[in-house]
C-alpha positions, 0 to 999 in steps of 0.5 A, a space after each residue: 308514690 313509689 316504695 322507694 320514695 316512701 321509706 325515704 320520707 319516713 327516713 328524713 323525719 324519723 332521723 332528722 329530728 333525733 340527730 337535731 336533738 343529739 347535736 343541739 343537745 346543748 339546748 336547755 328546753 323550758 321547765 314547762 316542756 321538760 315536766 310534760 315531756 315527763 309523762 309521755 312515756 307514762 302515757 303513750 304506754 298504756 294507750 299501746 298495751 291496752 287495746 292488744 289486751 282487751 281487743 282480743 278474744 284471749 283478753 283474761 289470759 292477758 289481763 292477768 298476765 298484765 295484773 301479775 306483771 304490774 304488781 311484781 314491778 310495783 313491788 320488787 322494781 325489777 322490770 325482768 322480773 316482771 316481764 317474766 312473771 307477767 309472761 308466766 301468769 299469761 301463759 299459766 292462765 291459757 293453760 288453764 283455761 284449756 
């Protein structure tokens, strides 16, 4: 299958089903669908993060950049806060560890 062909196929069903939901929009899905909708961004998340943090040589630096960042979103709500203070102790962590 040539290049072409591929990103065009992966065009059509990336794009197709975000324009069906953005012009069926209208469409009320079940109360079942809409709860378990719910929890897939909580879910599919941690099954991204998890693997790059601890499948890699440097896993404490950053498990403790994730361990600071996690409690600085749990305890302000502030996602910038916690993305920078999870990048801090990540990066404090490496120096540190020379």
């Amino acid at each position: 299958m040539s290049a072409l062909a591929v990103i065009l196929l992966m065009w059509l069903v990336t794009y197709l089903p975000r324009w069906l939901g953005l012009n069926l929009g209208h469409l009320q899905l079940p109360a079942f669908w809409q709860a378990f909708l719910r929890f897939v961004p909580v879910s599919v998340f941690p099954a991204l993060l998890v693997p790059d943090v601890l499948g890699s040589p440097e896993w404490p630096q950053r498990l403790m950049g994730c361990v600071v960042a996690v409690a600085l979103l749990l305890r302000t709500r502030q996602l910038a806060l916690g993305i920078l203070g999870g990048f801090a102790a990540y990066w404090l962590a490496r120096v540190l560890s020379g």
